[in-house]
LOGU-67188 format. One record per atom (N, C-alpha, C): residue number from 0; residue in three letters; chain; atom name; x, y, z. Coordinates in Angstrom, 1 decimal, padded with zeros to 4 digits. Atoms other than C-alpha are relative to their C-alpha. Layout:
// residues N
+-----+------+-----+------+--------+--------+--------+
| seq | type | mol | atom |      X |      Y |      Z |
+-----+------+-----+------+--------+--------+--------+
| NUM |  ALA |   A |   CA |      X |      Y |      Z |
...
+-----+------+-----+------+--------+--------+--------+
// end
This chain:
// residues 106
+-----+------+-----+------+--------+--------+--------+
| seq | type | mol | atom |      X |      Y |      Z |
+-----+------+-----+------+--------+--------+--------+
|   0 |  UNK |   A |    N | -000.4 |  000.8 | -001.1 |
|   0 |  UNK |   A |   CA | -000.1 |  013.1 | -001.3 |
|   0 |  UNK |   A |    C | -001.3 | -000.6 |  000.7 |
|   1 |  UNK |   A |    N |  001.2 |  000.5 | -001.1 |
|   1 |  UNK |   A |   CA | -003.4 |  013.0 |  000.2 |
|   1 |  UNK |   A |    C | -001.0 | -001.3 | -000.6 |
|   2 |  UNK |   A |    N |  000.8 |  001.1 |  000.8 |
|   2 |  UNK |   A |   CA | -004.9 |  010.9 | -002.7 |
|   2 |  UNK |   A |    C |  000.9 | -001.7 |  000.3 |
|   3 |  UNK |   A |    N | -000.6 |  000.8 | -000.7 |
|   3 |  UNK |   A |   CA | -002.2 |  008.4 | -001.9 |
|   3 |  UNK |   A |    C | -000.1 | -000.6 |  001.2 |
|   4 |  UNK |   A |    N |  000.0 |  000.3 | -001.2 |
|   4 |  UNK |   A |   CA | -002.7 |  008.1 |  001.4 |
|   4 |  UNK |   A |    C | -001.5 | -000.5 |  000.3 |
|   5 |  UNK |   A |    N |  001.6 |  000.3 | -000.5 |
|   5 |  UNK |   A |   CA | -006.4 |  007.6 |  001.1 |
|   5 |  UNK |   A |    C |  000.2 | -001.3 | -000.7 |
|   6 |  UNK |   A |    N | -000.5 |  001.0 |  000.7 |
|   6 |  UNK |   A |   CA | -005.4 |  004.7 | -001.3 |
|   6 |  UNK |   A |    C |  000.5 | -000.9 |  001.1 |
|   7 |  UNK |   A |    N | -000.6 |  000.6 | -001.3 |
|   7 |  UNK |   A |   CA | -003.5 |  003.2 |  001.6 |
|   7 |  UNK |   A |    C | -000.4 | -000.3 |  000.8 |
|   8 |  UNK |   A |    N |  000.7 | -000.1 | -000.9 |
|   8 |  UNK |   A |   CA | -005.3 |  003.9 |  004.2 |
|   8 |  UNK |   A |    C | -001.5 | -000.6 | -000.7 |
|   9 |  UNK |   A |    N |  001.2 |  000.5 | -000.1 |
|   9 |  UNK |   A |   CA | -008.9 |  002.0 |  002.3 |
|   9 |  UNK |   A |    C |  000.6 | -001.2 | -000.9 |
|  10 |  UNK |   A |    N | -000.8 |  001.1 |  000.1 |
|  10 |  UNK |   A |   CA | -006.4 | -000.9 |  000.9 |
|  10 |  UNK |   A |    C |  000.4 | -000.7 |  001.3 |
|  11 |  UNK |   A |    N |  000.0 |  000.2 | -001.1 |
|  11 |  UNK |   A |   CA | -005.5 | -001.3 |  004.3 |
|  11 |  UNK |   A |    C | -000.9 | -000.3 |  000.9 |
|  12 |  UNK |   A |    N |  001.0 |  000.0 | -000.4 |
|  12 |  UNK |   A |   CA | -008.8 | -001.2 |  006.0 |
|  12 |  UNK |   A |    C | -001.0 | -001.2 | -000.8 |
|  13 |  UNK |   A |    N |  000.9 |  001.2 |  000.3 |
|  13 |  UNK |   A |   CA | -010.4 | -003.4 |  003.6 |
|  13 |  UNK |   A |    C |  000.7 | -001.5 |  000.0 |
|  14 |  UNK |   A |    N | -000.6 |  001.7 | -000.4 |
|  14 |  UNK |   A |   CA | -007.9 | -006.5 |  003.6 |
|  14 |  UNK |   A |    C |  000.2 |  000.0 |  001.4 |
|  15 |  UNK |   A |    N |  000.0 |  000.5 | -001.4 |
|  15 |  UNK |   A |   CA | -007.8 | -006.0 |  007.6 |
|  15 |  UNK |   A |    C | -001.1 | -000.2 |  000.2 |
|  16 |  UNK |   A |    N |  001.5 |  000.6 | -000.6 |
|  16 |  UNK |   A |   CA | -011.5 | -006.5 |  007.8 |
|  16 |  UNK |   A |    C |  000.1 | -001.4 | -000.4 |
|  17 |  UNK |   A |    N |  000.7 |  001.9 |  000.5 |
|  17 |  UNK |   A |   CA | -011.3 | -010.0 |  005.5 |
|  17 |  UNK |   A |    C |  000.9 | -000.6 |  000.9 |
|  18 |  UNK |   A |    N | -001.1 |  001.1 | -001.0 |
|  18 |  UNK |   A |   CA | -008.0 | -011.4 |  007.6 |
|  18 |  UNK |   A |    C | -001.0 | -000.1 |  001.4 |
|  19 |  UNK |   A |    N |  000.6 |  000.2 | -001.6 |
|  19 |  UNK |   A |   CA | -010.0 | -010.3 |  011.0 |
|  19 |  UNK |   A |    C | -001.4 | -000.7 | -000.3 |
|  20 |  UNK |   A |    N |  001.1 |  000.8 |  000.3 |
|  20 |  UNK |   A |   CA | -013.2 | -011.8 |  009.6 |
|  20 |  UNK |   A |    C |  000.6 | -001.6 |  000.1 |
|  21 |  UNK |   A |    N |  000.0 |  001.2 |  000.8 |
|  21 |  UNK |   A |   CA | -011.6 | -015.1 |  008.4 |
|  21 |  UNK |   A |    C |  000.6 | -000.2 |  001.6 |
|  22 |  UNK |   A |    N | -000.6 |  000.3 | -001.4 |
|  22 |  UNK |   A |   CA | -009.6 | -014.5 |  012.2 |
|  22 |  UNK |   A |    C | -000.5 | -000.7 |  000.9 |
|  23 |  UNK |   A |    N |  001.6 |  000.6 | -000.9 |
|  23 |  UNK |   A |   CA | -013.1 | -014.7 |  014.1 |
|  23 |  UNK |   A |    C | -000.7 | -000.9 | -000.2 |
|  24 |  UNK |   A |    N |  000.8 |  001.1 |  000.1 |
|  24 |  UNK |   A |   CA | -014.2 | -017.5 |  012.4 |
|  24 |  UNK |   A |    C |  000.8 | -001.1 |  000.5 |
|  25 |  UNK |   A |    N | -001.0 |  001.4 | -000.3 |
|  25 |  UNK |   A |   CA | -011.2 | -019.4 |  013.2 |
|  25 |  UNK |   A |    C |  000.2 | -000.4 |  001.5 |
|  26 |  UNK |   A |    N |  000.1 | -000.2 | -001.1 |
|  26 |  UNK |   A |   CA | -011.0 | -018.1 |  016.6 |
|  26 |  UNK |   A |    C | -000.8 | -000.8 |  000.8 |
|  27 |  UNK |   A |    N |  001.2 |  001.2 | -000.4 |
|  27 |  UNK |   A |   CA | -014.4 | -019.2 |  017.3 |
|  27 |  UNK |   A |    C | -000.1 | -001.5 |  000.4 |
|  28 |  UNK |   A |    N |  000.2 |  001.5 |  000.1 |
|  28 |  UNK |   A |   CA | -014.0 | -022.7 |  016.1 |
|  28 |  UNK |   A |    C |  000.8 | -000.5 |  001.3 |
|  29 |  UNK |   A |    N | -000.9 |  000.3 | -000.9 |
|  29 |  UNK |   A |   CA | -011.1 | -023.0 |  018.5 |
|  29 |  UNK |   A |    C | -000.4 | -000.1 |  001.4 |
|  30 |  UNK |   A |    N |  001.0 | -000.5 | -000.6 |
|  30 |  UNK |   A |   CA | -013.0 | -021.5 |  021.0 |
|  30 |  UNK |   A |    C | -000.6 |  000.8 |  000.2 |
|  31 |  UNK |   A |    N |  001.6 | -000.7 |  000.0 |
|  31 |  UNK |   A |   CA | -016.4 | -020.1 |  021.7 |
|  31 |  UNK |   A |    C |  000.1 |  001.1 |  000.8 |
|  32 |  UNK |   A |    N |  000.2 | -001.1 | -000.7 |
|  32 |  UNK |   A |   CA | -015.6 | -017.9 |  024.4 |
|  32 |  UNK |   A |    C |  001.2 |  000.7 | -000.3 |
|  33 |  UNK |   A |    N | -000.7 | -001.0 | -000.2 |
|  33 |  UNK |   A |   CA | -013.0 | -016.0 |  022.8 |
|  33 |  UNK |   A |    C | -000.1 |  001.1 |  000.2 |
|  34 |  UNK |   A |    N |  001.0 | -001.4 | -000.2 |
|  34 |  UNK |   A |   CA | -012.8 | -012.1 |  023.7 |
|  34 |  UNK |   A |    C |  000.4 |  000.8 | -001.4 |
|  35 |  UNK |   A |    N | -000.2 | -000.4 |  001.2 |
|  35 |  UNK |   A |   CA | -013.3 | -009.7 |  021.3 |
|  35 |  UNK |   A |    C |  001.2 |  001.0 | -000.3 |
|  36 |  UNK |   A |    N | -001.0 | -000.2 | -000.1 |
|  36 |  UNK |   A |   CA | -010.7 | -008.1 |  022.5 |
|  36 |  UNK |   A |    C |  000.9 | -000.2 | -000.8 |
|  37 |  UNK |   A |    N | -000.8 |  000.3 |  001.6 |
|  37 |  UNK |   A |   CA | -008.4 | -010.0 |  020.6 |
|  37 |  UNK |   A |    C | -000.2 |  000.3 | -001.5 |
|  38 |  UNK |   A |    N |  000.4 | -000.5 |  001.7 |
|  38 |  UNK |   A |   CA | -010.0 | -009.7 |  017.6 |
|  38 |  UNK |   A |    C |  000.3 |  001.4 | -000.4 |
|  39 |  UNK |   A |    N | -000.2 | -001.3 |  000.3 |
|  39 |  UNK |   A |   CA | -010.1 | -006.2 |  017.6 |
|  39 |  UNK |   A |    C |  001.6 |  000.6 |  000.1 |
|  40 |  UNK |   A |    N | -001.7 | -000.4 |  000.1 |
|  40 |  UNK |   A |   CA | -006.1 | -005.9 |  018.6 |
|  40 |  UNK |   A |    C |  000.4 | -000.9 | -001.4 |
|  41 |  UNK |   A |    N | -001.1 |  000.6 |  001.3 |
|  41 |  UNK |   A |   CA | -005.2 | -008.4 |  015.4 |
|  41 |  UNK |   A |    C | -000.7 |  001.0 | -000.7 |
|  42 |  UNK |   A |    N |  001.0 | -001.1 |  001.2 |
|  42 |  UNK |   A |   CA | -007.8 | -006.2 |  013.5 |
|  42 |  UNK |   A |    C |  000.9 |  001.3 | -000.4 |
|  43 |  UNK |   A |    N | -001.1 | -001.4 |  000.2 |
|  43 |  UNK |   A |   CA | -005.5 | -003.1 |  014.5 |
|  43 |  UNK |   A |    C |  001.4 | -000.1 | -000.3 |
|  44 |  UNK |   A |    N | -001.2 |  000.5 |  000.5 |
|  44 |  UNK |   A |   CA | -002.6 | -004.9 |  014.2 |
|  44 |  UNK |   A |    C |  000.3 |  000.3 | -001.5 |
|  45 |  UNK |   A |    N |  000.1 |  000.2 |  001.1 |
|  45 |  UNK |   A |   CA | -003.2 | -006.1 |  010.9 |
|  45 |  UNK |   A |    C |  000.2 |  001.3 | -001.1 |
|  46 |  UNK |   A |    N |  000.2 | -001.4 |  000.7 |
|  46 |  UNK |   A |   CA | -004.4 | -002.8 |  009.6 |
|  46 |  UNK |   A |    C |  001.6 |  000.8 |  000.2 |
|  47 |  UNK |   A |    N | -001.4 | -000.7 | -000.1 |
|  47 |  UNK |   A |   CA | -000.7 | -000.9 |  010.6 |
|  47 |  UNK |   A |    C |  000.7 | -000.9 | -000.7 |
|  48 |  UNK |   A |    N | -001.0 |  000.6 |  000.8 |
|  48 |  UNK |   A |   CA |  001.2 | -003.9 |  009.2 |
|  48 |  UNK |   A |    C |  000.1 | -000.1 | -001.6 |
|  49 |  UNK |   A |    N |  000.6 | -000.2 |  001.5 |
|  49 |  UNK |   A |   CA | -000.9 | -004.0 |  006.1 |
|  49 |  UNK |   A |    C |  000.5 |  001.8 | -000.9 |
|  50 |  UNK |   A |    N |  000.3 | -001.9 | -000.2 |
|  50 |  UNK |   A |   CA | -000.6 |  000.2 |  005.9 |
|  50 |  UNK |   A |    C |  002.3 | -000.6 | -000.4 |
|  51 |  UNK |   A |    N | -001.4 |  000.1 |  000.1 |
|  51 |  UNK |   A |   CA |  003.3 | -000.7 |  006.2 |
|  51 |  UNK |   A |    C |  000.7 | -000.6 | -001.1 |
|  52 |  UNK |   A |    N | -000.4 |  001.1 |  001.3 |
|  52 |  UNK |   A |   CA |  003.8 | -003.6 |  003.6 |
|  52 |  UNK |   A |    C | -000.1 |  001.1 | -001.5 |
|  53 |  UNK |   A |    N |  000.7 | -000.2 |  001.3 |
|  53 |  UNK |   A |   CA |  001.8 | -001.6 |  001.2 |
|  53 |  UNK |   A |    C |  001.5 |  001.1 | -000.5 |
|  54 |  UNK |   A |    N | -000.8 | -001.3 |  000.3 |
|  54 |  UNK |   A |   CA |  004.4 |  001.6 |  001.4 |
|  54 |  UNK |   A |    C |  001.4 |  000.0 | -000.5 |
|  55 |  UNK |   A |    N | -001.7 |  000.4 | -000.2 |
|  55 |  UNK |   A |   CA |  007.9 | -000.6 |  001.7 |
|  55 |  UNK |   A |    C | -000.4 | -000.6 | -001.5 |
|  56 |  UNK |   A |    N |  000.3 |  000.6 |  001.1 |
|  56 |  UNK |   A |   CA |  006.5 | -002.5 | -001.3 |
|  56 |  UNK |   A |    C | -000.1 |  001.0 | -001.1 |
|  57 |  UNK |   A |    N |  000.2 | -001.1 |  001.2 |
|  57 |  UNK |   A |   CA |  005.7 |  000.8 | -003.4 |
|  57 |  UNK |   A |    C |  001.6 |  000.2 | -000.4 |
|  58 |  UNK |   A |    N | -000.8 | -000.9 |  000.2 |
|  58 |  UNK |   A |   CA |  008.9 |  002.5 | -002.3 |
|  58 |  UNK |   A |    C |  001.0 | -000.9 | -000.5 |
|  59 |  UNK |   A |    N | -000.8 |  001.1 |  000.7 |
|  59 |  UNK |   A |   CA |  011.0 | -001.0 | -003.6 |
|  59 |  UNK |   A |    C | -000.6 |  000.4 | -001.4 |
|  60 |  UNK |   A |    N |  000.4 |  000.5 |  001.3 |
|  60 |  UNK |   A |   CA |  009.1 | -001.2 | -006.7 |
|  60 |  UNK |   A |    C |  000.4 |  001.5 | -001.1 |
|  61 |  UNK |   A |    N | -001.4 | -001.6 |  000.6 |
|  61 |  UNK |   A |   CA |  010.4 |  002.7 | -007.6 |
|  61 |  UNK |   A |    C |  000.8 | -000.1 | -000.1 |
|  62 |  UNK |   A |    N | -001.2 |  000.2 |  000.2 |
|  62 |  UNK |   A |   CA |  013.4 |  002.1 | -006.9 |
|  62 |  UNK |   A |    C |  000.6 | -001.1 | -000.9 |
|  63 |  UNK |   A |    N | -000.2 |  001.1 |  001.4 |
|  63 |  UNK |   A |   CA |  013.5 | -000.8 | -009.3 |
|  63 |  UNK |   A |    C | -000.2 |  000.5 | -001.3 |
|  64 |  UNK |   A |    N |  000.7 | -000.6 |  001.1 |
|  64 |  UNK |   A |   CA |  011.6 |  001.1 | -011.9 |
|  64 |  UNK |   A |    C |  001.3 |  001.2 | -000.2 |
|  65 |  UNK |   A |    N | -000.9 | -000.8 | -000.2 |
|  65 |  UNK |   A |   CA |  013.8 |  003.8 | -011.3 |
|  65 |  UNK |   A |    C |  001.3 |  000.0 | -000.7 |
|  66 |  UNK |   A |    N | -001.4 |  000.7 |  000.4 |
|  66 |  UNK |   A |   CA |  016.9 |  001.7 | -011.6 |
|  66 |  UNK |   A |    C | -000.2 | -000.4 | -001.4 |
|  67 |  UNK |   A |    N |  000.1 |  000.4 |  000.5 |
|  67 |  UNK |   A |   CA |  016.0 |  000.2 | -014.5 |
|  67 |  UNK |   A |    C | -000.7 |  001.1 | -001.3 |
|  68 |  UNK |   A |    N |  000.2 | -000.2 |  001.3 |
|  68 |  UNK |   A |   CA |  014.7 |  002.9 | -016.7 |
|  68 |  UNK |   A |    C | -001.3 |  000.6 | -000.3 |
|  69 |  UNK |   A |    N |  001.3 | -000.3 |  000.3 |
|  69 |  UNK |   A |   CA |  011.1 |  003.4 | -016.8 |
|  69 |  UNK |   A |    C | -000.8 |  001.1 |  001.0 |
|  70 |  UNK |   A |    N |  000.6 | -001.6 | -000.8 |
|  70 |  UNK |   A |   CA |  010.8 |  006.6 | -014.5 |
|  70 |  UNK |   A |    C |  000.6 |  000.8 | -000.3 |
|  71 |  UNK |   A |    N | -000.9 | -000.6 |  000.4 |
|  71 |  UNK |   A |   CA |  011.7 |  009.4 | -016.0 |
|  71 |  UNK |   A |    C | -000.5 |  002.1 |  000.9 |
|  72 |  UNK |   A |    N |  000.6 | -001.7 | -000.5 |
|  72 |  UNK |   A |   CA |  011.2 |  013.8 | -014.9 |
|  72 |  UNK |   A |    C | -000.4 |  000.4 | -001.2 |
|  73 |  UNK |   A |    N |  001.1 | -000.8 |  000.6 |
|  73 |  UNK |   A |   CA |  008.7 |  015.5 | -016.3 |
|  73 |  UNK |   A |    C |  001.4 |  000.9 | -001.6 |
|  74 |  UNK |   A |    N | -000.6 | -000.6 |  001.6 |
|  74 |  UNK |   A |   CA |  010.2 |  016.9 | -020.1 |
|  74 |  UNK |   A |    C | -001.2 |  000.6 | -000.8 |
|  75 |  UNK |   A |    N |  000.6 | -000.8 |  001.1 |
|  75 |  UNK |   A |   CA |  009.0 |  019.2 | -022.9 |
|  75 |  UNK |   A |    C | -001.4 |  000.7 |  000.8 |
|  76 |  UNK |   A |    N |  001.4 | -000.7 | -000.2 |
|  76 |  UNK |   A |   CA |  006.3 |  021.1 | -020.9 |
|  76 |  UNK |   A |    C | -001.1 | -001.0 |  000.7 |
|  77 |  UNK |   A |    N |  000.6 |  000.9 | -000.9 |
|  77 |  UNK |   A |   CA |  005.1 |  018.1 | -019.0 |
|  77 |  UNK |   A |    C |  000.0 | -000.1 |  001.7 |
|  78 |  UNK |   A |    N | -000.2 |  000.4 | -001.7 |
|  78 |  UNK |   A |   CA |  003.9 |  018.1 | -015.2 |
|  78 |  UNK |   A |    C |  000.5 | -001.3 |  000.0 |
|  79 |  UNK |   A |    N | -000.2 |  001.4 | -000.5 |
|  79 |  UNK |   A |   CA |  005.1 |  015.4 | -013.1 |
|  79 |  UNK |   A |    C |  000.6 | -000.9 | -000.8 |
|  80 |  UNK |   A |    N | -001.1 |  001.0 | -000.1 |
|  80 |  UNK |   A |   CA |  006.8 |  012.3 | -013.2 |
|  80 |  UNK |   A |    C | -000.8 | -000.8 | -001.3 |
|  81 |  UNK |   A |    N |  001.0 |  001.1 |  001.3 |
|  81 |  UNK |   A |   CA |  006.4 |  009.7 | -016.6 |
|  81 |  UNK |   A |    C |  000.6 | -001.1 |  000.6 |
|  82 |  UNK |   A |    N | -000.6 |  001.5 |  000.0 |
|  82 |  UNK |   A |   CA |  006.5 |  006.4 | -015.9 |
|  82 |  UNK |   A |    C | -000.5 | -000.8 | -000.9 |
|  83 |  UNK |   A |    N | -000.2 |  000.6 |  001.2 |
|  83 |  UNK |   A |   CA |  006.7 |  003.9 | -018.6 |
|  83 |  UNK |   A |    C | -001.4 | -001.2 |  000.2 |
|  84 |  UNK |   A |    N |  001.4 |  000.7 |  000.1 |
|  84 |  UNK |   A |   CA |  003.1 |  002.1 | -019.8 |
|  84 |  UNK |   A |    C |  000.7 | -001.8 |  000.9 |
|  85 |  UNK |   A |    N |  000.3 |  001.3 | -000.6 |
|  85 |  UNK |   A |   CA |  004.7 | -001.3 | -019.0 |
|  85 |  UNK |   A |    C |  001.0 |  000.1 |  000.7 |
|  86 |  UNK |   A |    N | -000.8 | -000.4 | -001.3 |
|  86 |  UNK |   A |   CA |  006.5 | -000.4 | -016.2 |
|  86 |  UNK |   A |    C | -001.0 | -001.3 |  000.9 |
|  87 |  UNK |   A |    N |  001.1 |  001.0 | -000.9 |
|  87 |  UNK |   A |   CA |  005.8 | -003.9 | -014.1 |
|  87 |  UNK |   A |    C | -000.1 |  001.0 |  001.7 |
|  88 |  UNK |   A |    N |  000.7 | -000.2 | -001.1 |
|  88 |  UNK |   A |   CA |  004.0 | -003.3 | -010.7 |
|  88 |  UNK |   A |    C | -000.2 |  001.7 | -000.2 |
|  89 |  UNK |   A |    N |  000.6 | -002.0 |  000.6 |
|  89 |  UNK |   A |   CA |  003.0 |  000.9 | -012.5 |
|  89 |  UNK |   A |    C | -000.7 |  000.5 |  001.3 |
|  90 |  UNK |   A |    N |  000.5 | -000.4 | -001.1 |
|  90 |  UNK |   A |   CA |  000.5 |  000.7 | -009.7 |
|  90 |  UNK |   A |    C |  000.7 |  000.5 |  001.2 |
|  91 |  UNK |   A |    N | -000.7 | -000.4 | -001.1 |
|  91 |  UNK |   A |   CA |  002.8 |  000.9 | -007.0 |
|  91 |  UNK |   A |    C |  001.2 |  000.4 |  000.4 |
|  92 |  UNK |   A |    N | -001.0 | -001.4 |  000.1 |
|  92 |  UNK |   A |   CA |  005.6 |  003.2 | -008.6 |
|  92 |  UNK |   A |    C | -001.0 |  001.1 |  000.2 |
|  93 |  UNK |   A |    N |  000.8 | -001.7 | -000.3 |
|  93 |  UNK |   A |   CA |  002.2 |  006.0 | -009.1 |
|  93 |  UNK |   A |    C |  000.0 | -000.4 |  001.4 |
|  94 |  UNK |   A |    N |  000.6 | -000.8 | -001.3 |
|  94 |  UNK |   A |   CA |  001.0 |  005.4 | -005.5 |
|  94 |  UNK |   A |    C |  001.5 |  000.7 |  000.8 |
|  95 |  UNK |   A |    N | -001.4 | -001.1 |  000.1 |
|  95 |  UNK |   A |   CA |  004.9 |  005.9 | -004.7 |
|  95 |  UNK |   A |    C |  000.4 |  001.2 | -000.1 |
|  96 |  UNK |   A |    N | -000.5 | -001.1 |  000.3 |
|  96 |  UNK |   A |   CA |  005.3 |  008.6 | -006.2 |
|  96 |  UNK |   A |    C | -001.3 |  001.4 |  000.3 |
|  97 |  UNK |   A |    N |  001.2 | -001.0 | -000.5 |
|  97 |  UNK |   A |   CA |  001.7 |  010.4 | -004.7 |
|  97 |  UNK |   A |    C |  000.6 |  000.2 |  001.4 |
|  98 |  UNK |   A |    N | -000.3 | -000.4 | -001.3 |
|  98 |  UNK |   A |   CA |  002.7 |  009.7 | -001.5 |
|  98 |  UNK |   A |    C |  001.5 |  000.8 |  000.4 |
|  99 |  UNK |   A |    N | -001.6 | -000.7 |  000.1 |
|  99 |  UNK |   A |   CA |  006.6 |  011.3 | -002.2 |
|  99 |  UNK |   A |    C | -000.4 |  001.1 | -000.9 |
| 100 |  UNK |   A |    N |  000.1 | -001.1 |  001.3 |
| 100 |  UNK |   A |   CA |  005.7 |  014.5 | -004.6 |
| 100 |  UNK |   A |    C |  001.5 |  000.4 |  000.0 |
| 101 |  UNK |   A |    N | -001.7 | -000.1 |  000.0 |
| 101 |  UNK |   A |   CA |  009.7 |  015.1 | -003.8 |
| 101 |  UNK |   A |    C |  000.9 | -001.2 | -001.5 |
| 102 |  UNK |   A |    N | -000.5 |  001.4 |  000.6 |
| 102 |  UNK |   A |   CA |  010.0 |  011.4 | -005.9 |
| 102 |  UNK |   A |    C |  000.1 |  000.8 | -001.8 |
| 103 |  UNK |   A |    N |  000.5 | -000.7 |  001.8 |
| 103 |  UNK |   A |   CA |  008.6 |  013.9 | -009.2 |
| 103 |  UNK |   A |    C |  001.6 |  000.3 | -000.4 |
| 104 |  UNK |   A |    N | -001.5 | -000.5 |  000.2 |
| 104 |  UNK |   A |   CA |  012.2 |  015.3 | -008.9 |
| 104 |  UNK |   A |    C |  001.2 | -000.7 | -000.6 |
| 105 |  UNK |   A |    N | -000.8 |  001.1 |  000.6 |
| 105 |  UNK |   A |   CA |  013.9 |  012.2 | -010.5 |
| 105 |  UNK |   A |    C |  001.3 |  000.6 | -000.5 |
+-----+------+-----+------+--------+--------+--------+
// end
């Protein structure tokens, strides 16, 4: 779970730095004396909505995967969860399934 969430949490942090970067540049142009204030509230913003997309988007792409076949429970002497090599968006059924270790239970 925890590897998951670190996954999350520096996916999160690094695309809310480029949005609030590309934010301050725009801000700026608009005007010069904006406060930073703002910046820093879209910055925090961004980062929780980003943090949120990432998780609603995982826990969809499971349940697709799911539905369809390419997530199966652990068999013959195997930990954890198999999910299928071309399982589309794989990435974001494993982080899914880091952040749910209940999900292994299929």
């Amino acid at each position: 779970m925890f590897r998951g969430m670190l996954k999350v949490v520096l996916i999160a942090i690094v695309s809310s730095q480029i949005l609030t970067t590309l934010f301050s540049v725009c801000a700026q142009q608009i005007d010069a004396a904006a406060s930073p204030q703002i910046t820093a509230a879209f910055g925090f913003v961004t980062c929780g909505l980003i943090s949120l997309w990432l998780q609603s988007d995982a826990r969809r792409a499971f349940g697709f995967a799911k539905g369809k076949g390419f997530v199966a429970a652990a068999r013959d002497g195997q930990s954890g969860l198999q999910i299928a090599a071309d399982c589309p968006k794989r990435w974001l059924v494993v982080l899914h399934a880091e952040l749910n270790p209940a999900a292994a239970a299929v």
